[in-house]
C-alpha positions in Angstrom: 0.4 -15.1 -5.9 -0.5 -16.3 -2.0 -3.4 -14.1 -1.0 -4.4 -14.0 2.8 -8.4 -13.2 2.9 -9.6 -12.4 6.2 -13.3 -11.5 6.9 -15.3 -12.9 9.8 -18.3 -13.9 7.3 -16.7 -17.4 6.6 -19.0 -17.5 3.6 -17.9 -14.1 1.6 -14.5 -15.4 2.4 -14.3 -18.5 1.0 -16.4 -17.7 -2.1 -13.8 -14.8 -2.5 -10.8 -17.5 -1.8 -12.9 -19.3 -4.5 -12.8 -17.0 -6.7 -9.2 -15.9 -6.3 -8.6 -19.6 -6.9 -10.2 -19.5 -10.2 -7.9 -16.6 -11.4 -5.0 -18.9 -11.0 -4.1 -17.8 -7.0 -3.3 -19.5 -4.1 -5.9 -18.7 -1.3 -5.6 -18.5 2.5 -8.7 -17.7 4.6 -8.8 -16.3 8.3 -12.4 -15.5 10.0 -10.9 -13.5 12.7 -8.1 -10.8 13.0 -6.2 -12.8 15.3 -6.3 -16.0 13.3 -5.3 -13.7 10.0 -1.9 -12.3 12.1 -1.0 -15.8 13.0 -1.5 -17.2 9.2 0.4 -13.9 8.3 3.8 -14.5 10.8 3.9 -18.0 9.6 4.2 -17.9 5.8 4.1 -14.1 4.5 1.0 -13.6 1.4 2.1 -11.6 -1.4 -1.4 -9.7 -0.5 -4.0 -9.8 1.9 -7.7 -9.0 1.4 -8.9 -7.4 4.9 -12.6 -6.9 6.4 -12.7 -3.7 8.0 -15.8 -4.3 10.3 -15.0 -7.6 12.5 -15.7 -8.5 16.1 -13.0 -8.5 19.0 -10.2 -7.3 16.5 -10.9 -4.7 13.7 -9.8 -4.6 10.6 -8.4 -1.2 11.5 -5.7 -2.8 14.5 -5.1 -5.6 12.2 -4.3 -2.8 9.1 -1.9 -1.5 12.2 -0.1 -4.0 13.4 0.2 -5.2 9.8 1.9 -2.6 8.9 3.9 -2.2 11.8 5.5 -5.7 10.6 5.7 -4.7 6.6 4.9 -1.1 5.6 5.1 -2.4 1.5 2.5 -5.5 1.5 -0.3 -4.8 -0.8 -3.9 -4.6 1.2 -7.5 -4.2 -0.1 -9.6 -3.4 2.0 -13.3 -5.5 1.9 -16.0 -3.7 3.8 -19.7 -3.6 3.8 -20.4 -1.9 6.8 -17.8 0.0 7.4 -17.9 3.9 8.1 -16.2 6.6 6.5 -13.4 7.5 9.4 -13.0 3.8 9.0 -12.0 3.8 5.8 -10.3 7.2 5.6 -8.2 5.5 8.8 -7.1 2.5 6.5 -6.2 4.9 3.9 -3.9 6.6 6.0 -2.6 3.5 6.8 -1.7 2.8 3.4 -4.0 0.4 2.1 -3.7 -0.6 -2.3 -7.6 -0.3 -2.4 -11.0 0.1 -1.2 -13.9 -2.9 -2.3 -17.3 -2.7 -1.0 -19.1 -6.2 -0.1 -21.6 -6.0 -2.5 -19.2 -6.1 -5.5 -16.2 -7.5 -4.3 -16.6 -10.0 -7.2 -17.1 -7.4 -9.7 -14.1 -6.0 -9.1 -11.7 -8.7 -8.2 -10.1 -9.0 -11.2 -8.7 -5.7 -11.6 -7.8 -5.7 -7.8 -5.5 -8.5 -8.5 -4.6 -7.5 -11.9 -3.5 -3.9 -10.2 -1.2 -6.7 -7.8 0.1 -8.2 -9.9 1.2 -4.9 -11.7 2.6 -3.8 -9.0 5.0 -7.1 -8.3 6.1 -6.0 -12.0 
């Protein structure tokens, strides 16, 4: 599976890219919401893992224009920081799941293994 990470913290994204790596995935990394809707346009993830909070472009109007694009592609949302309406917002917008920061590696596994099952 081809995930697109993008989160402005270069460093949780690439030790999450890592990690997706590990699990047997191919991992794309984007630190900015613009950089992540290029990567997206030119060679379409099977799922992307999406910062809520990030300068100039939010995770929200990325979430949008994502789904403006493809209503069905799988998105978890990462956040740390991210408020409530935030979240209920991406909800709304569809989103597979909800990870906070602090245990994004905790729960990888059964974020992608709840991907997979959904390719199924």
């Amino acid at each position: 599976m081809r995930i697109l990470i993008i989160d402005d913290e270069g460093q949780v994204a690439n030790l999450l890219a890592e990690s997706v790596k590990v699990q047997g995935h191919e991992a794309v990394v984007a630190v900015s919401g613009a950089e992540g809707l290029t990567l997206l346009q030119e060679k379409p993830p099977d799922a992307v893992f999406l910062d809520i909070v990030m300068p100039e472009m939010s995770g929200i109007e990325v979430l949008r224009r994502i789904r403006e694009a493809d209503q069905a592609l799988p998105v978890i949302v990462i956040t740390g920081g991210a408020s409530s309406a935030q979240v209920d917002e991406a909800r709304r917008l569809g989103i597979t799941d909800c990870i906070e920061k602090p245990f994004i590696l905790k729960h990888l596994s059964k974020a992608l293994g709840s991907l997979k099952s959904r390719k199924a």
